[in-house]
Every structure is written in C-alpha cells, then in structure tokens.
C-alpha positions as CSV (number, residue, x, y, z in Angstrom):
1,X,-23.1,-52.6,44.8
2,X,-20.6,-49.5,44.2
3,X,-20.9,-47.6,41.1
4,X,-17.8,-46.0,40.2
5,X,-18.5,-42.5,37.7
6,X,-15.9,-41.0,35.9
7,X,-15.9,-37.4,35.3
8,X,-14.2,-34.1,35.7
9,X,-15.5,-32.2,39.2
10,X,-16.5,-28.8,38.2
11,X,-13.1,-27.6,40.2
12,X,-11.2,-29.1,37.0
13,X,-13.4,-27.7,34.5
14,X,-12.6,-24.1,36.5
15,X,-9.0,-25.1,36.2
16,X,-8.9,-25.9,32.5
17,X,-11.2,-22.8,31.1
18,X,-8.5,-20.7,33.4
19,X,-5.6,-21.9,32.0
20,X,-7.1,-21.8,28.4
21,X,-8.1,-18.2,29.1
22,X,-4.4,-17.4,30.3
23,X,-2.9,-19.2,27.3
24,X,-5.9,-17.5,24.8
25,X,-4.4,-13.6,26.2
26,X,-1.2,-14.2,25.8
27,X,-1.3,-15.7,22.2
28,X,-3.8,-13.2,20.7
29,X,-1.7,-10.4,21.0
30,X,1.0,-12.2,19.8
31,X,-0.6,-13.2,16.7
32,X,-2.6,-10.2,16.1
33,X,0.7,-8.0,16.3
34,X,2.3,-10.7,13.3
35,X,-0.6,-10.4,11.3
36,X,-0.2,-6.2,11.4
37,X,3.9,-6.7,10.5
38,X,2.9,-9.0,7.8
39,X,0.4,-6.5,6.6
40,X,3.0,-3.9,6.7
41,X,5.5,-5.9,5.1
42,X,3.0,-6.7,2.1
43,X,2.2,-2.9,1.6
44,X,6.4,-2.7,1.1
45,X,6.5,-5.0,-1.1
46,X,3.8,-3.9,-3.4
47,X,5.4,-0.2,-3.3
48,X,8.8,-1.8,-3.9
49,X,6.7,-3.7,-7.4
50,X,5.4,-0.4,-8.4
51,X,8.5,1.4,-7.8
52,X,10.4,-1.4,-10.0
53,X,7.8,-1.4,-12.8
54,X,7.8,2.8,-13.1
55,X,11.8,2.9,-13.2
56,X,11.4,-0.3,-16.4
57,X,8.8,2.4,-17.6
58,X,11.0,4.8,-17.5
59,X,14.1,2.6,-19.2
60,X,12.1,1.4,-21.9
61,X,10.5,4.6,-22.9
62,X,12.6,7.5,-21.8
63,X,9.7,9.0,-19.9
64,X,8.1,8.7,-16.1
65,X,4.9,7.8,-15.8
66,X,3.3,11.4,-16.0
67,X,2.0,12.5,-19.5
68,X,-1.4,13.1,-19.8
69,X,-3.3,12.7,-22.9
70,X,-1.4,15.4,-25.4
71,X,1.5,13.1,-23.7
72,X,2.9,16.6,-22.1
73,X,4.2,15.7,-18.7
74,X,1.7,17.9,-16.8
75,X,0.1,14.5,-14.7
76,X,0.3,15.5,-11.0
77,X,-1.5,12.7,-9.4
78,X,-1.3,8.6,-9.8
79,X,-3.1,6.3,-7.5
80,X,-4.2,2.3,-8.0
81,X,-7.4,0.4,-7.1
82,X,-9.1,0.8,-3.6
83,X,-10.2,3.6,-1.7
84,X,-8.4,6.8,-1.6
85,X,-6.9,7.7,1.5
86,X,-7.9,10.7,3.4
87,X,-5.5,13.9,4.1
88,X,-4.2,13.8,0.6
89,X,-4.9,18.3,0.0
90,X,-3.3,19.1,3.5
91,X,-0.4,16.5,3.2
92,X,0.7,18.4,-0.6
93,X,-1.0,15.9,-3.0
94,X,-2.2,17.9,-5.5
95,X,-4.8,15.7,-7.4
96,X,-5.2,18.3,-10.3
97,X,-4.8,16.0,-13.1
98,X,-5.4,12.6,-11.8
99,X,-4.5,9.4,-13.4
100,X,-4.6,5.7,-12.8
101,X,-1.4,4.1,-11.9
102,X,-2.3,1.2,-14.3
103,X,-2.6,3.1,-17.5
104,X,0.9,3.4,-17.8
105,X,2.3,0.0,-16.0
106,X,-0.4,-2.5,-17.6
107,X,-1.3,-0.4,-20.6
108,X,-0.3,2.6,-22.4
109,X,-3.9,4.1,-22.2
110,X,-3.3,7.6,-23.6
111,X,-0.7,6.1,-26.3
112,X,2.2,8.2,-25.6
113,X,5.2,5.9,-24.9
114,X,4.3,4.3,-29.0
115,X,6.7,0.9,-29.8
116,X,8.5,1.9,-27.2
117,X,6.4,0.6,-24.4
118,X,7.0,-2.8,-23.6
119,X,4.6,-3.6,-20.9
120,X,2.7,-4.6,-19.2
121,X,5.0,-3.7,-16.2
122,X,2.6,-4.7,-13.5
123,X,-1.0,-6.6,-14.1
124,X,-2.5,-3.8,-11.7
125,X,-1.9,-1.9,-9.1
126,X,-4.3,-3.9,-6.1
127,X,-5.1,-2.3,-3.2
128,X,-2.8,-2.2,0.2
129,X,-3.8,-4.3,3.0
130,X,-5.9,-2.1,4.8
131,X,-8.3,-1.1,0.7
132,X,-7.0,1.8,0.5
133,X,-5.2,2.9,-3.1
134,X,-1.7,3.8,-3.1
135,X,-0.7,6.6,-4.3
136,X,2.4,8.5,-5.6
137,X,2.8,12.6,-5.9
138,X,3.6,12.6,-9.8
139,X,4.0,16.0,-10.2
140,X,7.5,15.5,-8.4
141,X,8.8,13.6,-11.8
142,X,8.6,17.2,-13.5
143,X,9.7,19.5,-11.0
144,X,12.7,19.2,-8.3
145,X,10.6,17.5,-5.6
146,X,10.7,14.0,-4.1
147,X,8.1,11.3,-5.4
148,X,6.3,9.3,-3.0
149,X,5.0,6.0,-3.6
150,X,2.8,5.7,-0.5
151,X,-0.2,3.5,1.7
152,X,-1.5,5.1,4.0
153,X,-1.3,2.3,6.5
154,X,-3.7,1.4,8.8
155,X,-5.3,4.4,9.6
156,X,-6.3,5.4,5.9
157,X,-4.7,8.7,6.0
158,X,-1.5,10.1,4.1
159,X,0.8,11.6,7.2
160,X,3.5,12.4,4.9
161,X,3.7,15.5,3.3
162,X,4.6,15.2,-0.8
163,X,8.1,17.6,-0.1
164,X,9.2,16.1,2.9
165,X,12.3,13.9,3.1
166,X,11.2,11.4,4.7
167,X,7.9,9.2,6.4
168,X,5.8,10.1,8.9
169,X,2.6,8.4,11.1
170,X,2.1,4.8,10.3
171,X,2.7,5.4,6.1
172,X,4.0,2.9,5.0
173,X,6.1,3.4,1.3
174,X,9.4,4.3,-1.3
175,X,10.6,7.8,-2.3
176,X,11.1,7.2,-6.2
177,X,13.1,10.2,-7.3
C-alpha cells in the first residue's frame, strides 16, 4: 500500500521565505519613511498650537510671553517639557533668563498678565516626537529680531540660527514675529 504525504519540499519553503524577504525590503522603507513624515508633521502641528496660544496670549493681555518676574520684558529664553536640544549658544539662543513655555500658556506663574489672562492657552507644551523640548528665542519679542518657535528634529540639534530668516538642517518649526 501507497502512502500519499502532503507537504511543502524544502524548494517551496526557499521560494516563499524569498519572496517574503523581497516583499519585507521593499515595505519597510516605505513605512519607516511615513512614520518619519508623520513625525515631522506632528512637530508642525504642535509649533503651529504654540504659536496660536502665544498670539491669544498676546490678544488677551497686551503682552508676549516674555516678562519675568518684576513682569519687565527682559525673558530671552522659553522652552517646553523634554530634553533640550544641543547647539542652542552657537545657533544665537541666548538662554540668559530662561523660562518655561507653560508658565504663561497654562498658567500665569509670575502673575504679570492679572484679570487679564484668560488661559490656560495650551495644557502644556509636550515634547516633539524625537523628546526633545521646543524652544522659541524670546528675546526676539523685545528687540527687532525674528522669533523662532523651533524642534530640533531628528537629530536633537538647533541648525537654525535665532536672526536668520529662514530654516535650516532638519528643524522643523514657525517664525512668530
């Protein structure tokens, strides 16, 4: 008597784990390369959210998001939750007086904007997709300068410099003012 087996010869198991492998390099590139726009498109959107919240800031109370705790506009330096990014001295950042973007958008910590502050503006300023904090060059509401709201992308360094017109490297980000 004739057994029949069923089965796949190892020639089709070849076949099949080639084929997979074929399909498997040229979809991960594919979908690694949506998840990085969809990463970039997030960090936009959040800048956009802060951007929106500091000009209804400003509305509301007269007043950018730059006094510091005499409420004197002499803040030069706002930047949310995460990890600050590195190249923030040589790119023009000047971090002298240092403030957290959230104690103006989702309180008024240092009490300066009084009944006129509406807020909060923005629950909290999260980190961008990569962890790193995003920052914005206040000192630009006080003096002639552009202000940046910027993530440093990817890489976790600040490419743009705070007086330039425009973005450079893999920042990612609004000019306020």
């Amino acid at each position: 008597m004739k057994r029949v087996q069923g089965g796949f010869t190892l020639v089709e198991v070849i076949v099949v784990a080639g084929i997979i492998a074929i399909l498997a390099g040229i979809l991960v590139p594919l979908i690694l390369k949506e998840i990085d726009e969809a990463r970039i498109t997030r960090a936009y959107a959040d800048v956009r959210s802060i951007s929106n919240a500091m000009i209804i800031l400003k509305k509301d109370t007269g007043k950018w998001p730059d006094l510091d705790g005499a409420c004197s506009p002499t803040v030069t330096f706002l930047y949310g939750n995460g990890n600050l990014p590195g190249n923030l001295g040589p790119a023009g950042f000047d971090q002298t007086t240092s403030v957290f973007i959230d104690d103006y958008l989702a309180i008024d910590a240092a009490g300066c904007y009084g009944a006129r502050w509406k807020g909060p503006y923005l629950a909290s300023v999260s980190p961008d997709p990569w962890g790193n904090a995003y920052v914005v060059n206040a000192s630009g509401f006080s003096a002639s300068g552009p202000v940046w709201i910027i993530s440093a992308g990817p890489d976790g360094r600040i490419d743009t410099n705070a007086a330039s017109t425009s973005f450079l490297g893999d920042d990612t980000g609004i000019r306020q003012k």
